[in-house]
C-alpha positions in Angstrom: 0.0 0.0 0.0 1.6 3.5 -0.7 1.5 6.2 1.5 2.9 9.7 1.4 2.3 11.3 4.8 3.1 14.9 5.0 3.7 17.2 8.2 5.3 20.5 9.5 2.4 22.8 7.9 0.9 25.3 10.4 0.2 29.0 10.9 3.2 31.3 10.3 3.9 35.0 10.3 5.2 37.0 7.1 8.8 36.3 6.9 8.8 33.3 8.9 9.7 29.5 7.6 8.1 26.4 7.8 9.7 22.8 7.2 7.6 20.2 5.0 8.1 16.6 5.0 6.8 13.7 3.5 7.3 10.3 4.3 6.9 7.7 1.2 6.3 3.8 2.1 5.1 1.0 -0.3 7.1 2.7 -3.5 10.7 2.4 -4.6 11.9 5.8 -3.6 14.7 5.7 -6.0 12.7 5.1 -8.8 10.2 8.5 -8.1 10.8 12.2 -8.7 8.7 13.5 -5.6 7.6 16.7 -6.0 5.2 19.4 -4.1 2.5 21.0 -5.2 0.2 23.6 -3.5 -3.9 24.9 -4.5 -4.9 27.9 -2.7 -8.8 28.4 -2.5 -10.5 28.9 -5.8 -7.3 28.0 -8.1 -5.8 25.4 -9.1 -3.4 22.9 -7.8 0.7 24.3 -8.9 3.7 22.9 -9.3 5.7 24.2 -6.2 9.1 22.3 -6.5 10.5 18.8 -7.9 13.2 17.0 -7.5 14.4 13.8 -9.0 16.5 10.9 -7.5 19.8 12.3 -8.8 19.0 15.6 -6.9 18.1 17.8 -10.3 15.3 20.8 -8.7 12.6 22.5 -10.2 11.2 25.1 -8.8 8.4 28.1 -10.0 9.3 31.5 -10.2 7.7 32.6 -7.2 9.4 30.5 -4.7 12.9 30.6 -6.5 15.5 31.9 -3.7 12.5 31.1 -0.7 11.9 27.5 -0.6 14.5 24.5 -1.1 13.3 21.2 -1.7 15.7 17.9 -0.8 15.3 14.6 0.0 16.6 11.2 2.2 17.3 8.2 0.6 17.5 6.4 3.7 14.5 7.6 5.4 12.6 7.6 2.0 11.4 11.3 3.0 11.4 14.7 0.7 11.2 18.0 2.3 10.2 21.3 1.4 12.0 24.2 3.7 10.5 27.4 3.4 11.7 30.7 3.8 10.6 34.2 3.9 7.2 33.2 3.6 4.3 35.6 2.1 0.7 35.2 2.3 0.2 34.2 -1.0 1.9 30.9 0.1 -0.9 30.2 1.7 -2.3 27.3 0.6 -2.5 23.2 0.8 0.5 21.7 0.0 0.6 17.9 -1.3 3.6 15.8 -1.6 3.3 13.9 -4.5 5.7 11.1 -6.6 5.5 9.8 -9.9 7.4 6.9 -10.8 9.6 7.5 -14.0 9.0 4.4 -15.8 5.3 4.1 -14.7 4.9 7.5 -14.9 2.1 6.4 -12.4 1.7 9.1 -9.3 0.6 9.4 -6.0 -0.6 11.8 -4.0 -0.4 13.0 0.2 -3.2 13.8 2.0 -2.3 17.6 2.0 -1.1 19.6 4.7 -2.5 23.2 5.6 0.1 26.3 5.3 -0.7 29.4 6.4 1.1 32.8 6.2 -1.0 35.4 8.3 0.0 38.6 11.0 
């Protein structure tokens, strides 16, 4: 059974940082590029950042210099660090992997994020 089980969202200040994570079972880690995406009310669900198994990053342009994205081999986790955050951030963020010779893809359960004063 696969799960991707994310934690670390919350309520946060302007400015401040949050720390993602996402814990992948019942897939070959190696064989994913685990991503995370975000959908704030009323739009649709974005690309936030990707990163494959070699380390290669995507990331939009609005989170270029704010967020990093990395992940654990060993504890088959991908995390999302983010920086200097601004209330657009605010959104639900899903963890998500697609395998790249499948190119099947699974998705978290989301986790809230939300940049308020």
């Amino acid at each position: 059974q696969v799960q991707l089980v994310e934690s670390g969202g919350g309520l946060v200040q302007p400015g401040g940082s949050l720390r993602l994570s996402c814990a992948a079972s019942g897939i070959s880690f190696s064989a994913n590029v685990m991503g995370w995406y975000r959908q704030a009310p009323g739009k649709q669900r974005e690309l936030v950042a990707k990163i494959t198994s070699g380390g290669t990053t995507t990331y939009t342009d609005s989170v270029k210099g704010r967020f990093t994205i990395s992940r654990d081999h060993l504890k088959k986790t991908v995390y999302l660090q983010m920086n200097s955050l601004k209330p657009e951030d605010t959104a639900v963020y899903y963890c998500n992997a697609q395998n790249v010779y499948s190119s099947r893809e699974y998705w978290g359960q989301g986790t809230q994020v939300t940049v308020s004063s």
